[in-house]
C-alpha positions in Angstrom: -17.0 5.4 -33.9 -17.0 7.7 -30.8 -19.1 9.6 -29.2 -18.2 12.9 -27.4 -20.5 15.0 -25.1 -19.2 18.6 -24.7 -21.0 21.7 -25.0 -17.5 23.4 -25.3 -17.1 23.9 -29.5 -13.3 24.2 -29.1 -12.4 21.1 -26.1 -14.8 19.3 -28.6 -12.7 19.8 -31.8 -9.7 19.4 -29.6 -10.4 16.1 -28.5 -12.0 15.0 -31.9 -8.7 15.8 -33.3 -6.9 13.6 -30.7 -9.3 10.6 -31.2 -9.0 11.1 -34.5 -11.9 11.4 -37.3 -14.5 8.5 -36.5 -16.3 10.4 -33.7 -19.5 12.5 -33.4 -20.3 14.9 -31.3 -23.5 16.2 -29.3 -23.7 19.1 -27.2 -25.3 17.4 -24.0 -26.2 14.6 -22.3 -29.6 15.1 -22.9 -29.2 14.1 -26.4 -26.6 10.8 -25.9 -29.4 8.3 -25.2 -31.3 9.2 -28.8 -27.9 8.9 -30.5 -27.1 5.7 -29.1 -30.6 4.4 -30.4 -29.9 5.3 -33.4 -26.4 4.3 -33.8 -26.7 1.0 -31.6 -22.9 -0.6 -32.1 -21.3 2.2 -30.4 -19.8 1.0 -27.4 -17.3 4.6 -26.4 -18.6 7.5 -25.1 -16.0 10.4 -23.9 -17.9 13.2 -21.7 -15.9 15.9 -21.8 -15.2 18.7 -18.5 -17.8 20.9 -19.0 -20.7 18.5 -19.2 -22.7 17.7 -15.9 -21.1 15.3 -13.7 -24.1 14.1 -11.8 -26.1 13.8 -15.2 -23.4 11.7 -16.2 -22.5 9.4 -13.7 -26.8 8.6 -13.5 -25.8 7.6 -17.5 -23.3 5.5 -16.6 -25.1 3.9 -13.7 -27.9 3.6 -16.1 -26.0 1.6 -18.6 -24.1 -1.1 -16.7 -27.8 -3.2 -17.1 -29.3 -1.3 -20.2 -26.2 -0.8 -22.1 -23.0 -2.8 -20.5 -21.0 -2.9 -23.7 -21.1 0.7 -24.0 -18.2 2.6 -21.7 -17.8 5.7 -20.7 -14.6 8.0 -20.0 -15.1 11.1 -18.2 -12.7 14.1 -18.2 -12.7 16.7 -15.2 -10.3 19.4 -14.5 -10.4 18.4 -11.0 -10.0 14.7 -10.0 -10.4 14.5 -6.5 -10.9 11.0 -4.1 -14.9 11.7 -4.2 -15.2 12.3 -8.0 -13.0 9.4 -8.4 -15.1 7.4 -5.8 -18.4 8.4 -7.4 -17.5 7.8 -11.0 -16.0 3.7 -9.8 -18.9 3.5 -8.1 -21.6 4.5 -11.0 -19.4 2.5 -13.6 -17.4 5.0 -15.2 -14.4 2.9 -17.0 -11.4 6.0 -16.7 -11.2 9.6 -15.3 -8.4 11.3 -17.1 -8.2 15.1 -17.5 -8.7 16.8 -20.5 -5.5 18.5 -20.8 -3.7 15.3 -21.1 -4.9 14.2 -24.7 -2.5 11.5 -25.0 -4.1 9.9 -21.8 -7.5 10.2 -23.4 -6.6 8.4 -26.3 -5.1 5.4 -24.0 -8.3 5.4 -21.8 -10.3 5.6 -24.7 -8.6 2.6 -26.9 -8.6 0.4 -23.1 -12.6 0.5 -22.7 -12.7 0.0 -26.5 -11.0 -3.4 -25.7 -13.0 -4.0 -22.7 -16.5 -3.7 -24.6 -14.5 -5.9 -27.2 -13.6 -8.7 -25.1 -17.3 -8.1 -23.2 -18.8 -9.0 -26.3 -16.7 -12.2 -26.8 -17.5 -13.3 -23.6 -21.3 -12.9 -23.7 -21.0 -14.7 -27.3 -18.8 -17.4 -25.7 -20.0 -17.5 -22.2 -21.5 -21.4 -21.7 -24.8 -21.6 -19.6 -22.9 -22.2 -16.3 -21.2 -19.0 -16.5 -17.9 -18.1 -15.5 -16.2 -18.6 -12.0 -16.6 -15.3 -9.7 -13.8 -15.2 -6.8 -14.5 -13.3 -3.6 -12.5 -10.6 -3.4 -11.0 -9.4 -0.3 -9.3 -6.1 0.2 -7.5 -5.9 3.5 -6.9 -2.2 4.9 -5.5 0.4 7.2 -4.7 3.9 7.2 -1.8 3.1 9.7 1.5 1.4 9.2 2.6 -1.4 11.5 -0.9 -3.1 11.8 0.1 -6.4 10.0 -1.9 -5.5 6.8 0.4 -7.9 5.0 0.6 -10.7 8.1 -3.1 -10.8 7.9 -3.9 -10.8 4.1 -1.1 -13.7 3.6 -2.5 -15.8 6.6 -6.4 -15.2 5.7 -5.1 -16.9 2.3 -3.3 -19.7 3.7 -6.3 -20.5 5.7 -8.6 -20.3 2.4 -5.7 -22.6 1.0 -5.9 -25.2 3.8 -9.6 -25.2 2.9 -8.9 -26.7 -0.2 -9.7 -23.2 -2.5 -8.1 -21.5 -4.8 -6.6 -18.0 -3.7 -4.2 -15.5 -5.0 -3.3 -12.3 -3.4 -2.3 -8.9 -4.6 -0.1 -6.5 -3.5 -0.9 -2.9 -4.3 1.6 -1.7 -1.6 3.2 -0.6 -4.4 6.0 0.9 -2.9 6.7 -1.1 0.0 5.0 -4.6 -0.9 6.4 -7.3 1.6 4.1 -10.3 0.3 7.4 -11.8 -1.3 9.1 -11.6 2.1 6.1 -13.2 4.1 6.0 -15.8 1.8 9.6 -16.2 0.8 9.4 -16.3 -2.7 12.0 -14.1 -5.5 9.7 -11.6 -7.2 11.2 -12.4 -10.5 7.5 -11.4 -11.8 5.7 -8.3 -10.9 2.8 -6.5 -11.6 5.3 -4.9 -13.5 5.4 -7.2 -15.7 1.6 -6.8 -16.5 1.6 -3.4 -17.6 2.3 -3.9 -21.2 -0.9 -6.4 -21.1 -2.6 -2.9 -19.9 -6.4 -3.3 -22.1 -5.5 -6.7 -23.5 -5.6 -8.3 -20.4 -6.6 -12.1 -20.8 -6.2 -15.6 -18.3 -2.9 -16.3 -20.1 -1.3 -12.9 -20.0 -1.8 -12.7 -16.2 -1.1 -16.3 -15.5 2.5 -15.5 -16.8 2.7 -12.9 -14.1 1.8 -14.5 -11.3 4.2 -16.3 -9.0 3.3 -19.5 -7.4 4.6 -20.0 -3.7 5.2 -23.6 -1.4 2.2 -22.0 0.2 -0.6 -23.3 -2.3 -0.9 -19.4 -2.4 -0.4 -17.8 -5.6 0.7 -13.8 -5.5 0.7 -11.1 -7.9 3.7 -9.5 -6.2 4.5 -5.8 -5.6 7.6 -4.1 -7.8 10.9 -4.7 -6.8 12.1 -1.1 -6.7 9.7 1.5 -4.6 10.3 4.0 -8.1 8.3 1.4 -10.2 4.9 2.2 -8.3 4.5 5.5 -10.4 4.7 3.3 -13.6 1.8 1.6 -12.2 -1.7 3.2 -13.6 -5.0 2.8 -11.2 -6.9 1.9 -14.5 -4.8 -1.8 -14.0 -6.7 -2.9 -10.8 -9.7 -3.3 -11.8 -8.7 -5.0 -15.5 -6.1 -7.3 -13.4 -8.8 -8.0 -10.8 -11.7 -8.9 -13.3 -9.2 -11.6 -15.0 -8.1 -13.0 -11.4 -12.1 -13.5 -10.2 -12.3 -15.6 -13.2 -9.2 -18.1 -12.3 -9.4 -18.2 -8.4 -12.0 -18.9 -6.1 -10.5 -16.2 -3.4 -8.7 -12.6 -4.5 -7.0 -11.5 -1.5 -5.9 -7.8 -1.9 -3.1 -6.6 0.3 -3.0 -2.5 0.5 -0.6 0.5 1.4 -1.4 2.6 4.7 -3.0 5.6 2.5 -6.4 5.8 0.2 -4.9 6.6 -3.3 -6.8 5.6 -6.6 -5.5 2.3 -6.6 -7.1 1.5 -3.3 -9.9 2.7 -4.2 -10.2 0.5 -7.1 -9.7 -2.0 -4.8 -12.4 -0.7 -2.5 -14.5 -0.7 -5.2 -13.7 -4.1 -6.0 -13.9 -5.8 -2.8 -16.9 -8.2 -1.9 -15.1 -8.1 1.7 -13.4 -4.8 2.8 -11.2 -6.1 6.0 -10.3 -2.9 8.4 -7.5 -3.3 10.2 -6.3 -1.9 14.0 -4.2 -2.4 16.7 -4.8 -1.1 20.6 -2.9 2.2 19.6 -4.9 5.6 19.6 -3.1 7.0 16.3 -4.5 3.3 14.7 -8.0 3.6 16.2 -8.1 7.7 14.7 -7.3 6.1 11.2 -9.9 3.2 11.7 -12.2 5.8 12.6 -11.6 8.1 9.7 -11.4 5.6 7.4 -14.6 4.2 8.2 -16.7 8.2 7.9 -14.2 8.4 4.3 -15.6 5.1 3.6 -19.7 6.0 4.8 -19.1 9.2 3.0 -18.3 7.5 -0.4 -20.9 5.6 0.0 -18.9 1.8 0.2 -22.0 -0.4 1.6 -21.4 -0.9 5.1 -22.7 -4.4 5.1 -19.5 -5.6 3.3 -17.0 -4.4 5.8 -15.6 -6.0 8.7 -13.4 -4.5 11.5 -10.6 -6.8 12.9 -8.4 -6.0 15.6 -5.0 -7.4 15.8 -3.1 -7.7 18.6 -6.2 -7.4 20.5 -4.4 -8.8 23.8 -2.0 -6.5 24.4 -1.4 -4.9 27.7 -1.2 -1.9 26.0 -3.9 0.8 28.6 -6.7 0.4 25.6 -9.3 -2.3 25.1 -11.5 -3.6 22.9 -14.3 -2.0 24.5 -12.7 1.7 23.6 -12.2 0.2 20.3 -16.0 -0.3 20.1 -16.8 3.5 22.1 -14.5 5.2 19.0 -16.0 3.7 16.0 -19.5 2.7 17.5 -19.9 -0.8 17.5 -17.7 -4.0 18.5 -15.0 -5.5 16.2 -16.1 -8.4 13.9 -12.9 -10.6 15.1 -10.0 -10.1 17.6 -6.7 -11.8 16.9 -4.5 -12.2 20.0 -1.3 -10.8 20.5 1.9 -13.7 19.8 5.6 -13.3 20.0 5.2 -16.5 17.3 4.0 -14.2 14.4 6.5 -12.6 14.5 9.2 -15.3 14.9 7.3 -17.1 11.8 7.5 -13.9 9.6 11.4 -13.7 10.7 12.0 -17.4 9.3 9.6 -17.0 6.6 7.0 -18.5 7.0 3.0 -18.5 8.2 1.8 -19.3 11.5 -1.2 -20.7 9.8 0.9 -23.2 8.1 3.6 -23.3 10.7 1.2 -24.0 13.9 -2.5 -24.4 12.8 -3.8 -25.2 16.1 -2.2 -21.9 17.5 -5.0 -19.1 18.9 -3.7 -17.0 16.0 -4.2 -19.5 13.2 -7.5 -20.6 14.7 -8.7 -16.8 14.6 -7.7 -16.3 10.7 -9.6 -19.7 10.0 -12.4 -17.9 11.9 -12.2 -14.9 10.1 -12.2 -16.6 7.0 -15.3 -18.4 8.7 -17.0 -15.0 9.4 -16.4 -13.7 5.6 -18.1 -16.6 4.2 -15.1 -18.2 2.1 -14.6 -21.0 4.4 -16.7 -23.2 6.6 -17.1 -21.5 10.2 -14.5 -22.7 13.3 -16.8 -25.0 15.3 -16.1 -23.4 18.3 -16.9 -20.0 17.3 -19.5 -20.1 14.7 -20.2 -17.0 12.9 -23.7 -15.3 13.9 -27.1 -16.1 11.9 -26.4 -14.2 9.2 -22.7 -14.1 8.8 -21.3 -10.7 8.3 -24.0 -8.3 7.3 -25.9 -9.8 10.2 -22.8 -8.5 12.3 -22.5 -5.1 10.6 -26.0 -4.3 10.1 -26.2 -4.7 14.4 -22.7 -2.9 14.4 -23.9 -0.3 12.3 -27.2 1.2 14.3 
């Protein structure tokens, strides 16, 4: 059965009609904590647009620890980055708006299926519990920064470690983690879209590609067209089966904060920001950093790296650190190499592991914590929130 919270009489009977005739309705969201005493297997609750957004997210914050079977969908008129931002962050399963009744119905039957498969896993869940992989989302508002160079390297350096790692591209459009690891994308995320709210370990096993790297990839489409096809609602579902088969999620991102970044914002254990020695790259770190404070991602889990950092370019680190108010976490030089390894197809970390560049992408896996340190540059006491907390005063 579902529940639906809308004080609207006629968007109530319009979307019980489209959920069809198992639902009940109250009027506010006073009343859906009573209900769900009383009617204690419901696990779907659809909050329609003119119920109170801030008394709903503090429901849905509420019940990831009092209630987590029980998910919620919210419909707005408006969907914006911050509403989307706030719901992800409070635990909202899907934003979809109400005018689009069939994409109710989809959202609807997908967190059905999550609290489904929730409640098999707390049944079957052994006393160990199941592997967690560090997920690291790797991100500039610029193009040209070497996103994609350093989210393929950080992972062969977790590889060389002797862990697990897989990484996503949700450049959607213009993915290049085939190319900088010369593998065919026979199989694409594509691929996992019909698995969309029945995702399990075997369904996206048979998506992923497995490269000469010890790297495995969940690989952008093929054609730039496909990335439409491609619902936000998939990251997080994709993600939460790869943390349970990997020790390390590495997520490579597009230059631009859409919903699917978000999700992988939201996702992230390590958010990596990305610059070069450029002032239209520094502007971006800087506004991605306020966008990010003002959605309120924790500081504490973000690092800034700059790339290139050796360029003879008129700007230095230290204007890096007088734009965004405190140093970068990890400089990588600057190498006519990287580039002559991404042309033949392969990665410097692999190609020349005592090279500056490889040894700072073992140190930056160092400084995340999914490594052990480089012994000549040990990460502060601490580790990274030590760094960001001084970073962030």
């Amino acid at each position: 059965m579902t529940l639906i919270v809308e004080p609207d009489p006629e968007v109530a009977t319009t979307l019980a009609f489209a959920l069809g005739e198992d639902v009940r309705r109250v009027d506010t969201l006073a009343g859906v904590q009573h209900d769900l005493d009383a009617h204690p297997g419901e696990v779907l609750v659809v909050v329609g647009p003119d119920a109170d957004l801030g008394q709903a997210l503090q429901l849905a914050w509420a019940w990831q620890i009092e209630r987590p079977l029980v998910g919620m969908v919210l419909l707005r008129r408006r969907i914006d980055v911050q509403v989307l931002g706030e719901a992800l962050r409070a635990g909202v399963r899907e934003v979809v708006g109400p005018d689009d009744l069939a994409g109710v119905v989809e959202a609807a039957r997908r967190s059905l299926e999550v609290s489904r498969r929730r409640r098999g896993a707390g049944a079957d869940r052994d006393g160990d519990g199941p592997r967690q992989a560090h997920v690291i989302t790797v991100f500039s508002a610029k193009g040209g920064c070497g996103k994609t160079t350093v989210s393929t390297n950080l992972a062969a350096a977790v590889a060389l470690s002797g862990r697990s790692v897989c990484v996503l591209d949700l450049d959607l459009e213009f993915g290049d983690v085939a190319i900088a690891m010369q593998v065919a994308p026979e199989r694409t995320i594509i691929d996992a879209l019909p698995m969309a709210g029945t995702m399990d370990e075997h369904g996206v096993r048979s998506v992923v590609t497995t490269t000469d790297h010890g790297i495995d990839a969940v690989l952008a489409p093929v054609h730039p067209g496909d990335a439409s096809k491609v619902p936000a609602a998939i990251v997080p579902e994709l993600v939460g089966v790869l943390r349970g088969l990997y020790d390390v999620v590495v997520i490579d991102t597009p230059p631009a904060i859409n919903e699917h970044v978000l999700a992988a914002f939201d996702l992230a254990d390590t958010t990596v920001l990305l610059a070069t020695l450029d002032v239209p790259a520094l502007k971006n770190l800087k506004v991605s950093i306020d966008t990010l404070d003002m959605l309120g991602f924790p500081r504490e889990s973000r690092v800034v790296v700059l790339n290139r950092a050796d360029a003879r370019v008129g700007l230095t680190s230290a204007d890096v650190e007088s734009t965004i108010g405190f140093p970068p976490g990890l400089q990588i030089p600057s190498s006519g190499d990287v580039p002559n390894a991404i042309n033949h197809g392969r990665l410097i970390v692999h190609d020349q592991p005592e090279h500056d560049v490889s040894r700072a992408f073992r140190r930056l896996a160092g400084l995340i914590g999914v490594t052990s340190a480089e012994p000549d540059e040990a990460p502060r006491p601490g580790g990274l929130r030590s760094l960001l907390k001084r970073g962030s005063r």
